[in-house]
TIDO-779051 format. One record per atom (N, C-alpha, C): residue in three letters; x, y negated, z negated. Coordinates in steps of 0.1 Angstrom, whole numbers, plus 5000, padded with zeros to 4 digits. Example, Ala and Ser with C-alpha at 12.3 -4.5 7.8 and 13.67 -1.06 7.14 Angstrom:
% TIDO-779051
ALA513250574922ALA512350454922ALA513250334922SER512850224929SER513750114929SER512950004921
***
This chain:
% TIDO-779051
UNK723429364992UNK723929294981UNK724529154986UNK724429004980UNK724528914986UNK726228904981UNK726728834991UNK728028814987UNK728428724977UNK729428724968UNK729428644957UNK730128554963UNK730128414958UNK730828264957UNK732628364954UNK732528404945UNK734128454942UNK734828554957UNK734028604958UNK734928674968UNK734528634983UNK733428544985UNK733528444996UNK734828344997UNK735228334987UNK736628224983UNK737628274987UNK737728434984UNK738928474987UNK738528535005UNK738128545014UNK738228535022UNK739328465036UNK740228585043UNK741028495047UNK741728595057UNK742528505069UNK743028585081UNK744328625076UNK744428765081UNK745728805078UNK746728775096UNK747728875096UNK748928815105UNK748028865118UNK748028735124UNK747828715135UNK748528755150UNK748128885160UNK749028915172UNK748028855181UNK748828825193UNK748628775206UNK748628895212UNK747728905219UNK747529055227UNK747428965245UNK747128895247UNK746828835257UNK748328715265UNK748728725280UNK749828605278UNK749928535298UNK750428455299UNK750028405309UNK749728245315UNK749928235325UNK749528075330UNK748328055331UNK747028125328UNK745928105332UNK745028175322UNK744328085317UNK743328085302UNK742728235304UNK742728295289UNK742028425283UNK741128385277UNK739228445276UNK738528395268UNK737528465264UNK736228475260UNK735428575255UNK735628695255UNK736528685240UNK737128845234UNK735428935231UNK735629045233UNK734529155231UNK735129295230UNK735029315213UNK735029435203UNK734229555212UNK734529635214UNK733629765219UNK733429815203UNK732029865203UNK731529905189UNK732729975182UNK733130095188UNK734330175181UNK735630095177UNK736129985183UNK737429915179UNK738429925189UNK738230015200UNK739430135212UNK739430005217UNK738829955223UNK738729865237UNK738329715233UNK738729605237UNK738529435241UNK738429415251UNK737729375255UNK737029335270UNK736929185267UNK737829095277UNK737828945279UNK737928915291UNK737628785294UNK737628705304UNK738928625310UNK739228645323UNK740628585330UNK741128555341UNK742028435345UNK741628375355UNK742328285361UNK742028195370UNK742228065374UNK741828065391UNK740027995388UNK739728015404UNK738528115399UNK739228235408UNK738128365401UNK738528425391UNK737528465381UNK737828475372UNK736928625371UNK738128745362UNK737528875360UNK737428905345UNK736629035343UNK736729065331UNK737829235331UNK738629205317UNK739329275318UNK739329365307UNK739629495304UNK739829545286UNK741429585282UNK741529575272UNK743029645267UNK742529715256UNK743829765248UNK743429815238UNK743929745227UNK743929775212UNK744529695202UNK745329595201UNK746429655212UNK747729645208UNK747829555223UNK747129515233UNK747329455242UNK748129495255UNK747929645249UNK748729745261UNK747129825270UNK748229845282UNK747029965292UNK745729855293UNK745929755297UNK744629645299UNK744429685318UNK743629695319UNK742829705338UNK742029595342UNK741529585348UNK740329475353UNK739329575357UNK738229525348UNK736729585354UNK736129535367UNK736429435372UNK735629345380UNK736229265392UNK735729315399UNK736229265413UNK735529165422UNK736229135434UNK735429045443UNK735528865441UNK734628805444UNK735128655445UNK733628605434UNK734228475428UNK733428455420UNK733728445400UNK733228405393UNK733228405376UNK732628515372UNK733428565365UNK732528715354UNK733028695340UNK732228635332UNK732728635319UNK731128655309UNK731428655297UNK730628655284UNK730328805285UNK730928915285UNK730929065282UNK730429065274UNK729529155270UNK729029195256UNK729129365258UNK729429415248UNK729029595248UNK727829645240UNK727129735250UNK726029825242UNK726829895235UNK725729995226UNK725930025211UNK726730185213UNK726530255225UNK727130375233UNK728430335236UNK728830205235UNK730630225236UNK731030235253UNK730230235263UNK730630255275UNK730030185284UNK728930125283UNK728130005289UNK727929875286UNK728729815297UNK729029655298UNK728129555303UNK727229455293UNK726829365309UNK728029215305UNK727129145316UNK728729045317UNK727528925329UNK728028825329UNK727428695333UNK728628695350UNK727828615362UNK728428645369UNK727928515378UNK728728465386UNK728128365394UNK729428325409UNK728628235420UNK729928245428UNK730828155422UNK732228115426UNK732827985423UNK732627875430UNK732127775416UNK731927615421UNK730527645427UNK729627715420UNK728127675431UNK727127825428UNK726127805427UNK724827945425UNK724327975409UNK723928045410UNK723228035389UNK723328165385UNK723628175375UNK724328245369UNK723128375368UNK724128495367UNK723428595370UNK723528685359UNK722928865352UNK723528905344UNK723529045350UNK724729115354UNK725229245356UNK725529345345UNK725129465346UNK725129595340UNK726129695344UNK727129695340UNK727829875343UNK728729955334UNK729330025336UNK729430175334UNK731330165331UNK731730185321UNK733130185322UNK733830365329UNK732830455331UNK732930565334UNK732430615347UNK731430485351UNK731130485366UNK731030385372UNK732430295380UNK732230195380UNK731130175394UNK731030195402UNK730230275414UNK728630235410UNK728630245400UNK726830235391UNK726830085384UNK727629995392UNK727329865383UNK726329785391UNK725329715388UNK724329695391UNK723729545385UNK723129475391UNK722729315390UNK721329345380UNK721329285370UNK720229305360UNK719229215366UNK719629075365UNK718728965362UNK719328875376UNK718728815385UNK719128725392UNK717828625393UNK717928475403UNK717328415404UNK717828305411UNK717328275423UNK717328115432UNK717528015426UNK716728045416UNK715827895409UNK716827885395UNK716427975385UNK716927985374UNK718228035367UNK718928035358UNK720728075355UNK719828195342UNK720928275344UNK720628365330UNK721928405327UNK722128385310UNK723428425303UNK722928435293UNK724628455287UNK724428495268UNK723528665269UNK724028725275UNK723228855268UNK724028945258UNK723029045256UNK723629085239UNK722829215237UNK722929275233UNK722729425233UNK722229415220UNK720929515214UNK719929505202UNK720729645199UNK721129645184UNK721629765177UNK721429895183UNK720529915186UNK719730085187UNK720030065203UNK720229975210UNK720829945223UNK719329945233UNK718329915231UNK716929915236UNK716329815245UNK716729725237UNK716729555241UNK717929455245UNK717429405251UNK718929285255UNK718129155252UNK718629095245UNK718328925241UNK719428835253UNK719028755256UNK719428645265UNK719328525270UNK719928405271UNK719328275275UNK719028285291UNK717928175290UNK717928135305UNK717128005307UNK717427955318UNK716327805322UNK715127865326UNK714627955327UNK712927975328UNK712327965323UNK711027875326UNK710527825319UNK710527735313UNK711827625316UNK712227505306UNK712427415316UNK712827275312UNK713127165316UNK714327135322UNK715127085328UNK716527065332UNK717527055319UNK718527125321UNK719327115312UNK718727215299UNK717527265298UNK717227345289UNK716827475287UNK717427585280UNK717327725281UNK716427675270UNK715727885269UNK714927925262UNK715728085258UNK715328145250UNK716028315245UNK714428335254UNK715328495256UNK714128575263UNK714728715259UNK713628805252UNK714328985253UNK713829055265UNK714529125271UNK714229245278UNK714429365274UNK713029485273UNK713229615277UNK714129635283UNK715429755281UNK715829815292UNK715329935300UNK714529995291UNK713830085300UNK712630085307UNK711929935306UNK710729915312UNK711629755321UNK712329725320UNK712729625325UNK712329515324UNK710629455313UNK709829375312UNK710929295304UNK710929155307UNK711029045298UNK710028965292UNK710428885280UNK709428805277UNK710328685268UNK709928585267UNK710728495263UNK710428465248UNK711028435237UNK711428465222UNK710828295217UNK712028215223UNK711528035220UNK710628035237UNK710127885230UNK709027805242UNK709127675239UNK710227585233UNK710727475237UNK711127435252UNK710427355256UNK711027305271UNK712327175269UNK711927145256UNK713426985258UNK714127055247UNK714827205246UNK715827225237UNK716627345247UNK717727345246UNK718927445249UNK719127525244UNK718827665239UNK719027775232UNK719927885236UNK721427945231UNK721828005240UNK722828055228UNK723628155234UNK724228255229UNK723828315216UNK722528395222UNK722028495208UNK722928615205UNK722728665194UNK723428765188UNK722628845182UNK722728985181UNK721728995174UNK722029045156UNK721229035144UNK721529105130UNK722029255132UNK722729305122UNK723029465126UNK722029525121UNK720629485115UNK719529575116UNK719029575125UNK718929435135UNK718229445148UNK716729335145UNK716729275132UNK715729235128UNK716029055130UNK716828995131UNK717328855132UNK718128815147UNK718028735150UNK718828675163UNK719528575159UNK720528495161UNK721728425155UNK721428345170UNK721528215171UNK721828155180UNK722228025178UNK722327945190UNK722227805193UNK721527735193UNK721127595191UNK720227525198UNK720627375193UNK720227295204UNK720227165207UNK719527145217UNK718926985213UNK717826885226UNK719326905239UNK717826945245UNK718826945262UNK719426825262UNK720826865269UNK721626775273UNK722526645259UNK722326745251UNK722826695237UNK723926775232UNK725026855234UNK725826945231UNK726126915211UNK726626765215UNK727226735204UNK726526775193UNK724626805194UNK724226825186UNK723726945181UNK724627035188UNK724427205186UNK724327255174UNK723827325165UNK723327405155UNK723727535155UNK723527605142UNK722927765144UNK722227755139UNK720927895145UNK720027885139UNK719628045139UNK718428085138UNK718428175135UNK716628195140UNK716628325142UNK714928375146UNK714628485142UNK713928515132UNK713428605123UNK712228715134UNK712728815138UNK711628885147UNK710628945142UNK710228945129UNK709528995123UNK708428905125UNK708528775119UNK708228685112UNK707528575126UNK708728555135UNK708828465143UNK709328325139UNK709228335127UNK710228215117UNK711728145127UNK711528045124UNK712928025132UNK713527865120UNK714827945113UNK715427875107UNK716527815111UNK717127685103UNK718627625108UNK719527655097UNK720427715103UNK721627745096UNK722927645091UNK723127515102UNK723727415099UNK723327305103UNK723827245096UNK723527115098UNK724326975097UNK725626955092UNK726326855086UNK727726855097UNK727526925101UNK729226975115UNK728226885129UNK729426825131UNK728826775148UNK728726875155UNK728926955155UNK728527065165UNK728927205158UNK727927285161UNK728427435154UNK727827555166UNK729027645167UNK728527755171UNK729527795184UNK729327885190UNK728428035188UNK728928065176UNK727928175169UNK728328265162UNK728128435163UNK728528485150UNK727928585150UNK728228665138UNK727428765136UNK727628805118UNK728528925117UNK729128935105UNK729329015104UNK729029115092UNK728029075085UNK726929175078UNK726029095077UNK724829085068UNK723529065070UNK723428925066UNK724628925055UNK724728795044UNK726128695048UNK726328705061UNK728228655064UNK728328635081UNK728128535084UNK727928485097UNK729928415103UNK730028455108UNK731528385118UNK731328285128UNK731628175129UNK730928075138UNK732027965141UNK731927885152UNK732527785159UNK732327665154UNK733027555148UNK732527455146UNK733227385151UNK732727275160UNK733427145168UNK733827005161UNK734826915160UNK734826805154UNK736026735165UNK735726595165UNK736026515170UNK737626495170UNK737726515157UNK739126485151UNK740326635147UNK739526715146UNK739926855144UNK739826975161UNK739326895167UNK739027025182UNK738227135169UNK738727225174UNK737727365175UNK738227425160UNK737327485152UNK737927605139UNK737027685139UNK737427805136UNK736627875132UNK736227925115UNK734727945110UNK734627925098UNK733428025094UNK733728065082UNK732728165077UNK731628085065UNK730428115069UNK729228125064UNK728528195055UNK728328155040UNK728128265036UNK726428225034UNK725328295039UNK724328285041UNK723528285025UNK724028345017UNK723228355006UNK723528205000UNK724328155002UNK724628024996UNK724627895000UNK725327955018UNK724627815025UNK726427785023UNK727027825017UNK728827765014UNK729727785030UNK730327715035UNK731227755043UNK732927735038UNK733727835046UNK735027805046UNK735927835061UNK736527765057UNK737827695071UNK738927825074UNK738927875083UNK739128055082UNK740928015094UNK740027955106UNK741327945121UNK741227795123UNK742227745123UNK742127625134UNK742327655147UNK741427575160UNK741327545168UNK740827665175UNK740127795167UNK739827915175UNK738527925181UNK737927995191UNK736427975195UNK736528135200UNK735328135204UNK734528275212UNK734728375202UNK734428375193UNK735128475184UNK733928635183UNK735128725181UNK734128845181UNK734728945171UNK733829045167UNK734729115156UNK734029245161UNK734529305145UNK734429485152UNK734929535134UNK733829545131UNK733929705117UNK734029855118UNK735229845114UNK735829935112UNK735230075105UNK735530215110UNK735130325102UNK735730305088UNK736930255082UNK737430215070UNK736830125062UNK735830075067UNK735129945064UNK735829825065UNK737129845070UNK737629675075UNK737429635085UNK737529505084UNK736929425101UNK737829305106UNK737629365119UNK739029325126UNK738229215136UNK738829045137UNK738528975145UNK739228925156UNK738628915167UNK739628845181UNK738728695184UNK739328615186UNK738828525194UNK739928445202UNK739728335210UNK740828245219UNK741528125210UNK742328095214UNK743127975211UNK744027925217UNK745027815218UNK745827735226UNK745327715235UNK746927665245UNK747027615258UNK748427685264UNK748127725278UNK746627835281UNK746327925266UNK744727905270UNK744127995260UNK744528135261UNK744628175247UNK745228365247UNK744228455237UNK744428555238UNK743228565226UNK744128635214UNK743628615204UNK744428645190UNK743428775187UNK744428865172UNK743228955169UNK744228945156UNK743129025146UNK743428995129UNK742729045123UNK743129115107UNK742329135101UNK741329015091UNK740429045088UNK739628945077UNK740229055062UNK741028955059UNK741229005045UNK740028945033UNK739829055022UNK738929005015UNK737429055014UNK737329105022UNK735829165024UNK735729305033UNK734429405030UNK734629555029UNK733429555035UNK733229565048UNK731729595051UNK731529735049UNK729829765048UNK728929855045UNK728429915052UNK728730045055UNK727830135063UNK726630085069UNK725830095051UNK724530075053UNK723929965057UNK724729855057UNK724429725066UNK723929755077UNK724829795086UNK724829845096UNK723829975106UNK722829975103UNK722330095102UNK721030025111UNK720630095121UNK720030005132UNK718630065131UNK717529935134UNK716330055134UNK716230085144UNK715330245142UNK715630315152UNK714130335162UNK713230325152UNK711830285159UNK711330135168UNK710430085177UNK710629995185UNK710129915173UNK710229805173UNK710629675166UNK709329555175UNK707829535167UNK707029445170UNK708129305168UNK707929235178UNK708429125180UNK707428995182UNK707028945169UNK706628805170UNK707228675173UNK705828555179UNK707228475181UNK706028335177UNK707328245183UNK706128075175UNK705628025192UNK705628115203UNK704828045213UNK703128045209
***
């Protein structure tokens, strides 16, 4: 059911906690499907990825050693983490796999000499991982690429060489990808957009914001996204897709991530200030749906516009 204009309107953040605190910036908040756990990024120098729970208590570090580990994302099992990894000041970015139950079994997915890979993102039914990377592109320009996890085969989604495509997400049926894109080396002119896997269709979501994004949905018809302005820094703002309407939700918030609730409410975290901390909140106003949510469970032909 498309969201109405009336109750897009009344959408709005309730009281805001800081779960995060410190001299040294907190960042890409990440919901574990169940709501128990947030997994973010933290640092200064090397940078690890850490989880707490709700309330910003009983937080550990997953990740050790020297080097950046940030952009966590969690599979759909609630216990497997990958996360983006590279040395400090120098090497290309890599994407690592593990086990909050074994940490012993964490393991380098994707690496490369030549090329960077980030932005990964776990497909509903947990099968596939969608991802950016420079292979295959020009300087300065990613392309999305999915990988099998159980054949390990990639194959890449776009085939622009002079555009930047990055931080996909995927729809909660598994049937749409949410992303970025701008002409390489153009930030200012970032978008969301969108790639229909069925179809191979690839639509633009915004257009009129100097810069918009990452995003990510939170039903089929209700997108959460970043928009940049010159004069405003960073907010965060909801999309209501059936209408194309937006509204002004956070100022100055970014990385944002959410997490629906077995009650059907939905609870958002993303970063803000100086040093950055991460906030969490309810979205008052709106009641997600089971059945939104409900992933397919058969493999999924994937067309594309190469």
């Amino acid at each position: 059911m498309a969201l109405s204009d009336k109750k897009f309107q009344k959408l709005e953040i309730g009281d805001a906690n800081i779960i995060t605190a410190g001299l040294c910036d907190h960042y890409d908040p990440a919901w574990s499907p169940d709501g128990r756990w947030l997994a973010f990024s933290g640092g200064a120098g090397e940078v690890h990825i850490f989880i707490t729970n709700p309330q910003g208590l009983l937080a550990r570090q997953l990740t050790h050693g020297q080097g950046i580990h940030a952009e966590a994302t969690w599979a759909p099992d609630g216990r497997t983490l990958a996360y983006t990894w590279k040395k400090t000041g120098a090497g290309r970015w890599q994407i690592w796999i593990g086990d909050l139950h074994e940490p012993h079994a964490t393991r380098c997915l994707l690496s490369s000499t030549r090329f960077h890979y980030q932005h990964p993102s776990f497909s509903p039914n947990g099968r596939q991982m969608v991802f950016s990377s420079s292979q295959g592109a020009s300087p300065d320009a990613y392309n999305l690429w999915v990988m099998d996890l159980e054949t390990n085969q990639k194959s890449p989604l776009t085939h622009d060489a002079t555009r930047h495509d990055s931080n996909p997400t995927y729809s909660p049926d598994g049937t749409k990808i949410l992303y970025c894109s701008e002409p390489a080396g153009q930030p200012d002119a970032r978008q969301l957009h969108w790639l229909d896997l069925e179809t191979g269709a690839i639509s633009r979501l915004t257009g009129h914001e100097r810069a918009a994004g990452p995003g990510t949905f939170i039903a089929k018809d209700l997108v959460l996204y970043t928009r940049h302005s010159n004069k405003r820094g960073t907010d965060l703002r909801a999309l209501n897709l059936s209408s194309g309407e937006t509204l002004r939700l956070v100022p100055g918030a970014s990385c944002v991530s959410i997490c629906n609730q077995e009650d059907g409410s939905v609870t958002l975290a993303w970063a803000n200030g100086k040093p950055t901390e991460i906030h969490t909140a309810q979205l008052d106003g709106y009641q997600s749906s089971a059945s939104e949510y409900k992933a397919i469970e058969g493999p999924l032909t994937i067309k594309t516009n190469g």
